[in-house]
C-alpha positions as CSV (number, residue, x, y, z in Angstrom):
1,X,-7.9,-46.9,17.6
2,X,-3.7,-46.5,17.0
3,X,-2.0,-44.3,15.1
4,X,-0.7,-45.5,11.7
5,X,0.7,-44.2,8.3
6,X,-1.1,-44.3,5.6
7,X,-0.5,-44.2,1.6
8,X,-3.3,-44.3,-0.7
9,X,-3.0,-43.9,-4.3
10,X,-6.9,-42.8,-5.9
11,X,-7.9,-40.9,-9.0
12,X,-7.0,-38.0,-7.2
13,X,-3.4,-38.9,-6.7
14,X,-1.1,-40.1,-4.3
15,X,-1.5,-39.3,-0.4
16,X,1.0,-40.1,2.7
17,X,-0.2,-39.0,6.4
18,X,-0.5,-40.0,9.6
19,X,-3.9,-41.5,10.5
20,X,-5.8,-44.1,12.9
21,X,-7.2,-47.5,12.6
22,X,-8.8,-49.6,14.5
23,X,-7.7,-53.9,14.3
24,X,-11.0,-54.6,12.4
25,X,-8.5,-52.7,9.4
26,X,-5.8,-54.9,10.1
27,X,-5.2,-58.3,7.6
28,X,-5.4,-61.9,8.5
29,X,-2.8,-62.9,10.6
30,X,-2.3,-65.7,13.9
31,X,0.1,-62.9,15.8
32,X,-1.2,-59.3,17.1
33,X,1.9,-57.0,17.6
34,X,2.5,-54.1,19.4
35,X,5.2,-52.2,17.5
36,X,7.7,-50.6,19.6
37,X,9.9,-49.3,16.7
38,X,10.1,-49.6,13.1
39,X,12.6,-48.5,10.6
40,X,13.2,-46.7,7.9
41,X,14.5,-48.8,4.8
42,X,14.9,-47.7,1.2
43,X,12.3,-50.0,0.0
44,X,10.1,-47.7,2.7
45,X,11.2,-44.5,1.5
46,X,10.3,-45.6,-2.2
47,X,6.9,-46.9,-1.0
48,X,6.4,-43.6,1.2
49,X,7.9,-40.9,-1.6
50,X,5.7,-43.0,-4.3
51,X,9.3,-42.7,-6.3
52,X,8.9,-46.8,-6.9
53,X,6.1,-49.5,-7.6
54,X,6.7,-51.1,-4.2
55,X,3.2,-51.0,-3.0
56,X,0.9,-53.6,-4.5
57,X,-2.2,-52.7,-2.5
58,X,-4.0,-49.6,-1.2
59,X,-4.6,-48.0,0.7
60,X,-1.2,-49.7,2.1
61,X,0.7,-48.6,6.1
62,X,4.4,-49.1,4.8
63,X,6.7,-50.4,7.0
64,X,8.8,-54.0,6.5
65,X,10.5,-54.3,9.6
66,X,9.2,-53.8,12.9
67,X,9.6,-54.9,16.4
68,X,7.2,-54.9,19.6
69,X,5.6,-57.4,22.1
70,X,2.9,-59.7,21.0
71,X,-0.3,-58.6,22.3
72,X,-2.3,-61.5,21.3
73,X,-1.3,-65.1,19.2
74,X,-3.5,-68.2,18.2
75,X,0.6,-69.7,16.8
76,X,1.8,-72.2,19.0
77,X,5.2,-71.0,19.2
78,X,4.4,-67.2,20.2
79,X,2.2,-66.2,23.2
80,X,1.4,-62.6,24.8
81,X,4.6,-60.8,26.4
82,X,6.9,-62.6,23.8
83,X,9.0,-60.4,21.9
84,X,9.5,-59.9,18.5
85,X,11.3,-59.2,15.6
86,X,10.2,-59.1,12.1
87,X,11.6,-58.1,8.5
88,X,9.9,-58.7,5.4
89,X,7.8,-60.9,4.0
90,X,5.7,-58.4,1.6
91,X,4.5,-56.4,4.6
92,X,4.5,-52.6,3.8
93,X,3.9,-53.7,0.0
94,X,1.0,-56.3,-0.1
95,X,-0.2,-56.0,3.4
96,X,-0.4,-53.6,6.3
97,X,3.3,-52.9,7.9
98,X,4.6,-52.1,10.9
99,X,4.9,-48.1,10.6
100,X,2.0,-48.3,13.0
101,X,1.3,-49.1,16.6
102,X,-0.3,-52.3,15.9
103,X,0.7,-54.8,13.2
104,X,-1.1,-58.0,12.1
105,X,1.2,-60.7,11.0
106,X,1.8,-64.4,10.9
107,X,4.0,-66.4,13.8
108,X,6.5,-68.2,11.2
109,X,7.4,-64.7,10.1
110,X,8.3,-63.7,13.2
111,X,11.9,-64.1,14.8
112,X,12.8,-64.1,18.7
113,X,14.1,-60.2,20.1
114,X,17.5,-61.5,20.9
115,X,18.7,-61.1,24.7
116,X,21.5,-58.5,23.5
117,X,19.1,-56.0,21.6
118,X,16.7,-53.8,22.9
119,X,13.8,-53.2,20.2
120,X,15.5,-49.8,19.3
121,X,18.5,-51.8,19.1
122,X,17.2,-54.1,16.8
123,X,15.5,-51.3,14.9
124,X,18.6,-50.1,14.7
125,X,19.9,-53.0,12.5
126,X,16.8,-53.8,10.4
127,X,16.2,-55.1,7.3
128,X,19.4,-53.2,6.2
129,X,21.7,-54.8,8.9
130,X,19.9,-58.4,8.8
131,X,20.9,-58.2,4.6
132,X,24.3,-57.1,6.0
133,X,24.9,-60.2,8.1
134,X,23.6,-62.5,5.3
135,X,26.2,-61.2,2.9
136,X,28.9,-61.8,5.6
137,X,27.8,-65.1,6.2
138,X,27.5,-65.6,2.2
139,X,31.2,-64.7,2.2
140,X,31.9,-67.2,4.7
141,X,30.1,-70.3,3.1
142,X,32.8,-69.7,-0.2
143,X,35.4,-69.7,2.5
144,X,36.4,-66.0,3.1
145,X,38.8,-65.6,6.0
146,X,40.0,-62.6,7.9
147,X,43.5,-62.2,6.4
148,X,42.8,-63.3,2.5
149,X,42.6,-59.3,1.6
150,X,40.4,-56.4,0.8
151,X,36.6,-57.0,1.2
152,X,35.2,-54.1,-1.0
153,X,31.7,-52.7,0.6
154,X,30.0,-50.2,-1.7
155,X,27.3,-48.0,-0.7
156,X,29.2,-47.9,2.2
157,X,27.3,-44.9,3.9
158,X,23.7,-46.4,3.5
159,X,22.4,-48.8,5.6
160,X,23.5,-52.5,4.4
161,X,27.1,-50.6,3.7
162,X,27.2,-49.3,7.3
163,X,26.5,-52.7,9.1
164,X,28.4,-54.6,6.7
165,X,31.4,-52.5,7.0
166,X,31.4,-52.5,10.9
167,X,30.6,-56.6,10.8
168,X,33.5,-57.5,8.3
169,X,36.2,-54.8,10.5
170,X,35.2,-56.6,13.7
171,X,35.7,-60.2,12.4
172,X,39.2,-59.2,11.3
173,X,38.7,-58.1,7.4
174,X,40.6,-55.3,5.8
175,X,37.6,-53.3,4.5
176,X,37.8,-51.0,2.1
177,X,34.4,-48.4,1.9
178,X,32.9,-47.3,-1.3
179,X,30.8,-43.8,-0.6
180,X,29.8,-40.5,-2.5
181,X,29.8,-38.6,0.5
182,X,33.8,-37.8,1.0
183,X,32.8,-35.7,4.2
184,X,31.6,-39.3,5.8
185,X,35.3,-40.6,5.2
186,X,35.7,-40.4,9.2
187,X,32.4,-42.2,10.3
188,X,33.3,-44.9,7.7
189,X,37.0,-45.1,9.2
190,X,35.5,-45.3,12.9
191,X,33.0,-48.1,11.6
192,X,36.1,-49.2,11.3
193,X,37.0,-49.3,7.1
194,X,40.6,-49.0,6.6
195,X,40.1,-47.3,3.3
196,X,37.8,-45.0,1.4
197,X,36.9,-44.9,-2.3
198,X,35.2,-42.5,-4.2
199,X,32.1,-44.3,-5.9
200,X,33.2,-43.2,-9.3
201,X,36.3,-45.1,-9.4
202,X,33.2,-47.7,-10.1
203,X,30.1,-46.4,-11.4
204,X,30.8,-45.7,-15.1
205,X,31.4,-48.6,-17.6
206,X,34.7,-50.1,-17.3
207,X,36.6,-52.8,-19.1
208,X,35.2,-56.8,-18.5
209,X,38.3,-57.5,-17.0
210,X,40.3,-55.4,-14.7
211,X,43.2,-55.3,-12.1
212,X,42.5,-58.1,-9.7
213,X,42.0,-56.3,-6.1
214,X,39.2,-57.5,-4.0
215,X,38.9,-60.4,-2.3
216,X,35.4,-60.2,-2.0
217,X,32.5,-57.6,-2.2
218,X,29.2,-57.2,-0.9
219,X,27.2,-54.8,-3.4
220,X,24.3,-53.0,-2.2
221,X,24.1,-50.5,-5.7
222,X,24.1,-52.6,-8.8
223,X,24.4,-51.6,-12.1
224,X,27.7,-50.7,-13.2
225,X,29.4,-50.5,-9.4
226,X,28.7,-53.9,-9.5
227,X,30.1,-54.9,-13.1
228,X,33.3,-53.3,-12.1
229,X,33.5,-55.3,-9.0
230,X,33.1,-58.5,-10.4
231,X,36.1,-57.2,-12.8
232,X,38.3,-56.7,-10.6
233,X,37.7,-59.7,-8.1
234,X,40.4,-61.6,-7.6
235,X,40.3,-65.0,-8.7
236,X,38.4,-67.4,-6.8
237,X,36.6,-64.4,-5.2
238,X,33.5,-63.9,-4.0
239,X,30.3,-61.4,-4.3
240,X,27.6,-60.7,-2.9
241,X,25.1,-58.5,-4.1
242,X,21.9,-57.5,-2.6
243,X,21.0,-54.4,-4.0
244,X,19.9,-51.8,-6.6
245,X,21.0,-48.3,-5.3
246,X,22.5,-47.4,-8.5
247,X,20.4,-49.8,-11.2
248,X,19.0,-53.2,-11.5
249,X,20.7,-53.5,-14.8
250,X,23.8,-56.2,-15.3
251,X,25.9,-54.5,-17.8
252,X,28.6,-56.8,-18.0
253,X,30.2,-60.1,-19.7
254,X,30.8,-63.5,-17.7
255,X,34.4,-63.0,-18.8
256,X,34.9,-62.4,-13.9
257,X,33.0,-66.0,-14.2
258,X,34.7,-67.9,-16.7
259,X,38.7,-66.9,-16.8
260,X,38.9,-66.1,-12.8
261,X,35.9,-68.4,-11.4
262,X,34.2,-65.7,-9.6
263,X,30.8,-66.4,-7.7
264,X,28.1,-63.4,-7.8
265,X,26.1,-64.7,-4.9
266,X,22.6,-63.4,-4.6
267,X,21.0,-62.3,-1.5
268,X,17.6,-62.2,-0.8
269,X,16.1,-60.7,2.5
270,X,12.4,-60.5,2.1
271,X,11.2,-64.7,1.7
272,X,14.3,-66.2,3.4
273,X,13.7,-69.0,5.2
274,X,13.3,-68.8,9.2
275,X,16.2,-71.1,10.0
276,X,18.5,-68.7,7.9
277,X,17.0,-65.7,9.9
278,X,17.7,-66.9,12.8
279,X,21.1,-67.3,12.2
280,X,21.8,-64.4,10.9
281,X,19.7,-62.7,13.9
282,X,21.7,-64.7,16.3
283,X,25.6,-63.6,15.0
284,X,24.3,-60.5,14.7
285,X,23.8,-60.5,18.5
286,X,27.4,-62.1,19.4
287,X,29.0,-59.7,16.6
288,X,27.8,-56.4,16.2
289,X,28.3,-54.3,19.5
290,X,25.8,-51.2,20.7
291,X,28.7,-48.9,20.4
292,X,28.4,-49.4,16.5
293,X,24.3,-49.5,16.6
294,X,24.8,-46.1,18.1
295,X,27.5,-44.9,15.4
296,X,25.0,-45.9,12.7
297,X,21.6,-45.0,13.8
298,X,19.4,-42.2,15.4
299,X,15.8,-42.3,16.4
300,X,12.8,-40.3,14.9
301,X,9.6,-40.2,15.5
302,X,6.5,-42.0,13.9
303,X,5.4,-38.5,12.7
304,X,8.6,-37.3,11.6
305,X,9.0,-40.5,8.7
306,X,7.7,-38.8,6.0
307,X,10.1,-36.1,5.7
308,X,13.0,-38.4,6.9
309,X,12.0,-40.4,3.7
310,X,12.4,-37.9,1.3
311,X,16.0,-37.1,2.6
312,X,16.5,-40.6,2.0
313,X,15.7,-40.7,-1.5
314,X,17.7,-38.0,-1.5
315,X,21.0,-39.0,-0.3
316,X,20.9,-37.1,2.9
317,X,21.1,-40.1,5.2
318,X,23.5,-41.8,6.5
319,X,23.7,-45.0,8.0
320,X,19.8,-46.2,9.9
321,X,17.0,-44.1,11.3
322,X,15.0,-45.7,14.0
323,X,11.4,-45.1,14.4
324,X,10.2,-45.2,17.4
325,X,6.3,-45.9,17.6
326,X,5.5,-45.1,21.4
């Protein structure tokens, strides 16, 4: 038996608690994992608030990221002692997840622990830092260089906002952090923003066109924020959006498309493909330092996730928490 988290969803309502299963419960899968840490995501604390329709299946142990040694594999390219990293891929909404000490899951999924992390470490980045790096490397393909000007990271206090702020200061990028919480100002200047916004200077409807400013923008809040972004892009400029903090509505015009040739580049992290993982896995290890991991995260335990994800949905985290399993 292993301790795991459980939702279920019955006539009776919805349940979240800590329980045990044994690995006849777990799904199909060619790669046994024994989960050394999870995370705590947004889609997580939807899933284990029952504030979104995230889970598909029930009863459901949420959890899309986790990382841990592989305890038994039938893949050819994983074998017992390796370790692991994975994020995504439905797991937490259509199968089991890894807020659990044991996770069932399948060997293309599953990314290489790089030399630099440990599994908190890694933990410690997540889904939320993984998305981070893909936006940065996003902004690169369109040919964003250190120097060109501001890069504009909203939601700057949450998770994607944290990592993505501390990747684009590091590689030389002027960032400028869009947050609600003006008492985080100073852990958003020593992620190392040079500016600080107040998130209403973008979240209410604004004209289609506005002063040209950013350079480019990675978006983790939609709606609105993101409208107003793409309005005041400068031309040429790129953004990348990858989330829905605010809304998943588009309330805007194409006008930021058609008179400034602005690119609104989506970013998926659940079903990318495992070459693009990787490469995001491995800058991550060459660019983002443990000093900053340790700015942005702190660890809780397995049994302490419940109440961490209501303060989530509540705006009372900042940057990642770390869950560590055993």
């Amino acid at each position: 038996m292993f301790k795991a988290l459980l939702l279920n969803k019955t006539s009776d309502g919805f349940s979240a608690a800590m329980g045990e299963l044994d690995d006849s419960a777990l799904p199909d899968g060619d790669v046994l994992v024994g989960i050394a840490h999870s995370t705590l995501n947004y889609k997580d604390g939807l899933a284990i608030t029952n504030k979104g329709p995230v889970v598909r299946s029930w009863p459901m142990v949420p959890g899309i990221d986790g990382a841990g040694t592989v305890l038994e594999s039938s893949h050819p390219d994983w074998k017992a002692g390796d370790k692991v990293i994975h994020n995504g891929w439905g797991v937490g909404e259509t199968r089991f997840g890894c807020l659990a000490e044991r996770a069932r899951l399948k060997g293309e999924w599953l990314v290489k622990l790089p030399s630099a992390f440990s599994t908190a470490q890694a933990m410690a980045i997540g889904t939320a830092g993984y998305t981070a790096m893909l936006c940065v490397l996003a902004l690169e393909r369109h040919g964003v260089q250190p120097g060109d000007g501001e890069i504009l990271v909203t939601g700057a206090t949450g998770g994607v906002g944290s990592v993505a702020t501390a990747l684009l200061a590091k590689l030389g990028h002027r960032v400028t952090a869009s947050t609600g919480k003006a008492a985080e100002a100073d852990y958003l200047k020593s992620l190392g923003a040079s500016s600080v916004i107040d998130r209403q200077e973008l979240a209410n409807p604004g004209k289609p066109l506005q002063k040209e400013r950013w350079t480019a923008v990675v978006d983790a809040v939609g709606s609105h924020t993101l409208v107003n972004a793409l309005a005041q892009t400068r031309y040429g400029g790129v953004v990348a959006a990858c989330g829905l903090a605010q809304n998943a509505d588009l309330p805007g015009t194409v006008m930021p498309f058609i008179l400034r040739g602005v690119t609104l580049a989506g970013i998926d992290s659940v079903m990318a493909p495992l070459a693009v993982r990787q490469q995001a896995w491995q800058r991550l290890a060459g660019d983002l330092g443990a000093d900053t991991l340790a700015t942005v995260a702190d660890e809780i335990g397995l049994d302490e996730v419940i109440g961490a994800a209501a303060d989530l949905m509540a705006g009372k985290v900042r940057g990642r928490k770390v869950v560590r399993i055993v």
